[in-house]
N, C-alpha and C positions, 0 to 999 in steps of 0.2 A: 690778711686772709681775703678769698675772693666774692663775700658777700659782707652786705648794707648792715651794719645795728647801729642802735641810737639807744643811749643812756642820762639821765635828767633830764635836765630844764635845757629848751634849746630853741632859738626862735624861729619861726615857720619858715623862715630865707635866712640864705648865709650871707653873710657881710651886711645884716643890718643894722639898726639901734637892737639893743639887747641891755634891758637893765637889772638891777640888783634890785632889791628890796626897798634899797638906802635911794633909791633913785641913779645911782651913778650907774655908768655902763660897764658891763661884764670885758673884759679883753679878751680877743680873739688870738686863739693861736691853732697856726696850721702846722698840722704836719706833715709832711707830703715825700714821695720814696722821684728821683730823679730830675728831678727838677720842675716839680709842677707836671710833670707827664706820665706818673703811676698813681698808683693807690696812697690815698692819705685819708686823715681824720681833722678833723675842728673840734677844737677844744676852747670851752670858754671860763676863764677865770677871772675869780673876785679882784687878783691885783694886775698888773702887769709883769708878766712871764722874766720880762726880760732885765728885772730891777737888780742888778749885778752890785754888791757893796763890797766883795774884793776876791781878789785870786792869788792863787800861790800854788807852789811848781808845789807835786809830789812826785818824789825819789821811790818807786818800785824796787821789790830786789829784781840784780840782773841776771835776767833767762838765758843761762848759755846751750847754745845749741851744739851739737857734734851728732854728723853727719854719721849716717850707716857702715860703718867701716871697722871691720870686712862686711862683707854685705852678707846678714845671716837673719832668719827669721828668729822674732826675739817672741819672751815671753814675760811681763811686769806683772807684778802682785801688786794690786792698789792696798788689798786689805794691810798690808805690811810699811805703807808709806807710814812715818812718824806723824803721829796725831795729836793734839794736843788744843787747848782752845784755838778756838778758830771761827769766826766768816764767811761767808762764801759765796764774798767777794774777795778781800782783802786776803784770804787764807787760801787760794787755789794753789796747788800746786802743779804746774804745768809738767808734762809728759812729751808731748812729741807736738810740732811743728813744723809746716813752710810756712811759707809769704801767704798762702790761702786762708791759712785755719791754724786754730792752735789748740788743740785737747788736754784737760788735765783734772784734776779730780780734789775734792774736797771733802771731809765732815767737819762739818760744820754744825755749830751748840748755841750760837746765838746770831743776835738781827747783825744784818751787814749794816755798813750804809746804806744811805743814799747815792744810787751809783749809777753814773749814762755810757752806754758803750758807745762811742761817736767813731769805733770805725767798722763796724758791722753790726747784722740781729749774733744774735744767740740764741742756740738751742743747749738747753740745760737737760740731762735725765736724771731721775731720780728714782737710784737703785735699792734706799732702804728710807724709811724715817718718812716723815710729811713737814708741811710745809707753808706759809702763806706770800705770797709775791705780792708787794706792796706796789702798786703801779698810777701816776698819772690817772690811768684810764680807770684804775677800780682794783681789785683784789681777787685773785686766782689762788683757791685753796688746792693745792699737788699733795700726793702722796704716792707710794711707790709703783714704779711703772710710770709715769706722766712725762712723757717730753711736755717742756715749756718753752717755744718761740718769743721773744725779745726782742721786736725789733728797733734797731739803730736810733738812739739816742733815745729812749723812751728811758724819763727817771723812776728809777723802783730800788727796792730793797727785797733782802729775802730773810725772813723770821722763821724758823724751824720752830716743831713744836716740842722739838728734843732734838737727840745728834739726828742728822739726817745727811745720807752720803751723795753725793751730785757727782755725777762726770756732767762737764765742762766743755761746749764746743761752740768755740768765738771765732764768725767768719770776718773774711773782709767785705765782704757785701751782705746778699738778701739770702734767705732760709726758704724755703716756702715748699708746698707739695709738688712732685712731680710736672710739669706743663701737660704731660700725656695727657694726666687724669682728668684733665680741666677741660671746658669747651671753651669756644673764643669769648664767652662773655662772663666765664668764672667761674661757671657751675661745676662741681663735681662730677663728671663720669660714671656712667651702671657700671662700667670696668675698674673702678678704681677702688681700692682695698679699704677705703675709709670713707666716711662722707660729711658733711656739712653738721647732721645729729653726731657726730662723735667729739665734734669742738667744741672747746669751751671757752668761752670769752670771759673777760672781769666781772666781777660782781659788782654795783656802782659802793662807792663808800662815801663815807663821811667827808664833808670839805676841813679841810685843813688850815687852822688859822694862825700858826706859827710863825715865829720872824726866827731873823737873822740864820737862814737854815743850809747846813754844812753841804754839800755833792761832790763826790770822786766821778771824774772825767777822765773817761780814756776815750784819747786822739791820736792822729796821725802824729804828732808829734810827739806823744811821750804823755804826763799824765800831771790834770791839776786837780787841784780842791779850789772850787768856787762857790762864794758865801751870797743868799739871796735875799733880799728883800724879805720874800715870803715863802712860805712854803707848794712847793712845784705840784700841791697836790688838792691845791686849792681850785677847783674844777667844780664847777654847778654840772654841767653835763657837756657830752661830747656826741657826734655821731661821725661815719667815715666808714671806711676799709680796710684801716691798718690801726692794730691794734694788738698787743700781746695776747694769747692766747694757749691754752695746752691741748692736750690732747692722749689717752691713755696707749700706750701699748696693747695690752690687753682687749684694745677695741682694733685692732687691726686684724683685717680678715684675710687668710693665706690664700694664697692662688697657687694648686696644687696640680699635678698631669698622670700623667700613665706612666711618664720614665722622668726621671730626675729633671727638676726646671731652674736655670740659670739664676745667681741672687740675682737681676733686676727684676726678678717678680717679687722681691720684698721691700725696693724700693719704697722710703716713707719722707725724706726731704729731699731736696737737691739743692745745694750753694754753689758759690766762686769754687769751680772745679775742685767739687768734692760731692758724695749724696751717700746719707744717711739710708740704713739700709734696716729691717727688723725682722728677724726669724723666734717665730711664735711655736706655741705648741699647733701641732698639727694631723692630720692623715698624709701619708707619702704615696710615694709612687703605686701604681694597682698594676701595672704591667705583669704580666705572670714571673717573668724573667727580668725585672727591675731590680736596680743594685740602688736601692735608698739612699747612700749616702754623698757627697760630692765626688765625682772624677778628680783625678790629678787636673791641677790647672794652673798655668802660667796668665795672669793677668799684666800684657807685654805693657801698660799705658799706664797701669794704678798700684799705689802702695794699701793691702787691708787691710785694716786694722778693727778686731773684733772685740769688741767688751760682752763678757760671759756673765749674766746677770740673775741667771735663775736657772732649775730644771737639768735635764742631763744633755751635753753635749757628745752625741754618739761619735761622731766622728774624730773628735779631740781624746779619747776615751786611754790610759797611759801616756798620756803626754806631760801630766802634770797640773793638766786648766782645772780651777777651781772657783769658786763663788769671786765675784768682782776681779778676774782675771782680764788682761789686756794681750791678744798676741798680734802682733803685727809679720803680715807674709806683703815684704817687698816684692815692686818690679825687680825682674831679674831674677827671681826664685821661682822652679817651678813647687808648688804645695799643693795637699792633699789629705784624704785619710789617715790616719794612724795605722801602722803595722796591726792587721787582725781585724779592724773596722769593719771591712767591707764584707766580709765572711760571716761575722755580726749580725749585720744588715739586712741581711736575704731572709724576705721571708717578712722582718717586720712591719707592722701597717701603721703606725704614728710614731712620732717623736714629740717627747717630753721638752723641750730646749728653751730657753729665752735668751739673747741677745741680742747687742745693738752693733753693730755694722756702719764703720767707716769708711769713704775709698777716697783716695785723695788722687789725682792726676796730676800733681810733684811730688816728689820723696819727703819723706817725713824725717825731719832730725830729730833723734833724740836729747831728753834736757836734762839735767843732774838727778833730778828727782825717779825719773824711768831707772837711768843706770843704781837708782841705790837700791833697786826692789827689782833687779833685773835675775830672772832664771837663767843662767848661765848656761843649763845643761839641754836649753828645749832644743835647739837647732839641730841638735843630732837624734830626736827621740825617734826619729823616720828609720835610723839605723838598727832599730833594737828587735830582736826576735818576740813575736807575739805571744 
């Protein structure tokens, strides 16, 4: 994130003597986004980070992908995916991916691991149920509505306080707000729909004095379980940059016009070509002659992918979209209103809606899990008399 917090004990300069209680010295660990040339944190712990006592390959199930073909706007039922206990880590079940990103959805009943994404942040939503995010850096209480930012390699676990349902969006790089909204030295923008009061950073917790402590690692290369010394969340205090963080839906403010205003004005993340997008409840258009709802539009660059999360979606309205709905409108189709929508429309002054909005700039394959909860009949729902 683009502002300074500092949590515990931390000594007045970095890279000093810094000692424990016991007299010995606290270990320094950096963490830093580029190579020493972006945003990082120092974190200082009771043993040494890096005390590795053994590793071993984990065997994931294999995500197969199948490309869009025939090329036809799809519609998945998450709520319908098979449920059963579950994780959420361990329990995701993936939906659609490229080489950018990869979306998939979870409920999840109990604590994950201990888990490091080591090839991108993660942004997690959480569409029902709450939640605690065990983190390194301290503890983020989520509940429904809360995107949760992750960034890359940071170790945490997720403890639900009962079933609690997550979509799942694991880049290959950084997550982070818009550049628009930013100025050059980080600060949030008067024009930017959120600001610096709407984030939430960890809460500091307890150090942790555990051994021999388990971690699931996803890498570039595939995925291991490494056993440590001590536990990764033995941390007196940290200060820095970069740090997981959430942030509510709920608190995002609409930027609204006289005639219908393009999704980048609900833009809320931007990754590895792709950015998160959030349509709230709102006032629409005040034109006299304003038609509310989206135009037909062919988006010739990006595949969209919508998760329907709350509230009434007017424009999807006989289509079929329902609570925790996913439809994705490929490049290469033009989409739009529902037959009857826009005749709807006229005239009304808000919209009730929640969802979360993805746009990817490569196509998105579909993964076994999408096809087994796949509506079969949306592609054509454009054909149907209102």
């Amino acid at each position: 994130m683009p502002y300074y917090r500092t949590a515990g004990e931390i000594p007045r300069k970095r890279h000093t003597q810094f000692r424990r209680p016991d007299g010995g010295l606290y270990a320094e660990e950096l963490m830093g986004q580029e190579g020493f040339s972006s945003d990082s944190s120092l974190l200082y712990h009771r043993h040494p980070p890096t005390a590795l006592v053994s590793a071993a390959t984990h065997e994931p199930p294999v995500v197969a992908r199948t490309p869009n073909l025939p090329l036809v706007p799809r519609h998945l039922r998450t709520h319908k995916l098979t449920a059963g206990p579950a994780d959420a880590v361990l329990g995701r079940q993936p939906l659609l991916a490229n080489n950018d990103v990869r979306i998939g959805y979870v409920v999840a009943d109990r604590p994950s691991p201990l888990y490091r994404d080591a090839v991108g942040d993660e942004c997690l939503y959480v569409e029902e149920g709450s939640a605690t995010i065990e983190t390194t850096f301290g503890n983020l209480s989520v509940s429904s509505g809360d995107y949760v930012i992750i960034p890359t390699s940071v170790v945490h676990r997720i403890v639900p306080s009962g079933p609690v349902r997550l979509l799942t969006i694991e880049a290959t790089g950084h997550i982070g707000p818009p550049r628009r909204y930013l100025s050059v030295r980080g600060q949030f923008l008067e024009h930017a729909p959120y600001c610096e009061r709407d984030v939430r950073g960890p809460s500091f917790a307890d150090i942790r004095d555990e051994t021999d402590v388990e971690v699931y690692v996803k890498h570039r290369a595939g995925w291991t379980r490494h056993v440590y010394a001590h536990h990764p969340f033995d941390v007196a205090g940290w200060d820095g940059c970069l740090y997981p963080w959430a942030f509510s839906i709920h608190d995002f403010e609409p930027i609204t016009g006289r005639v219908h205003q393009p999704p980048p004005v609900h833009q809320t993340f931007e990754g590895p070509n792709f950015v998160v997008c959030s349509f709230v409840p709102r006032k629409v258009d005040y034109h006299p002659l304003a038609v509310p709802v989206p135009y037909n539009h062919h988006n010739v660059d990006s595949d969209e992918l919508m998760f329907y999360t709350g509230g009434n979606y007017e424009a999807r309205r006989g289509s079929g979209i329902e609570q925790g709905s996913l439809s994705l409108h490929p490049s290469g189709f033009t989409h739009g209103p529902q037959p009857g929508a826009v005749e709807r429309s006229l005239g009304v002054s808000s919209f009730d809606e929640l969802a979360v909005m993805v746009d990817t700039f490569r196509p998105l394959d579909l993964c076994e899990a999408a096809l087994s909860v796949e509506d079969t009949g949306y592609a054509w729902t454009w054909n149907r008399t209102p």
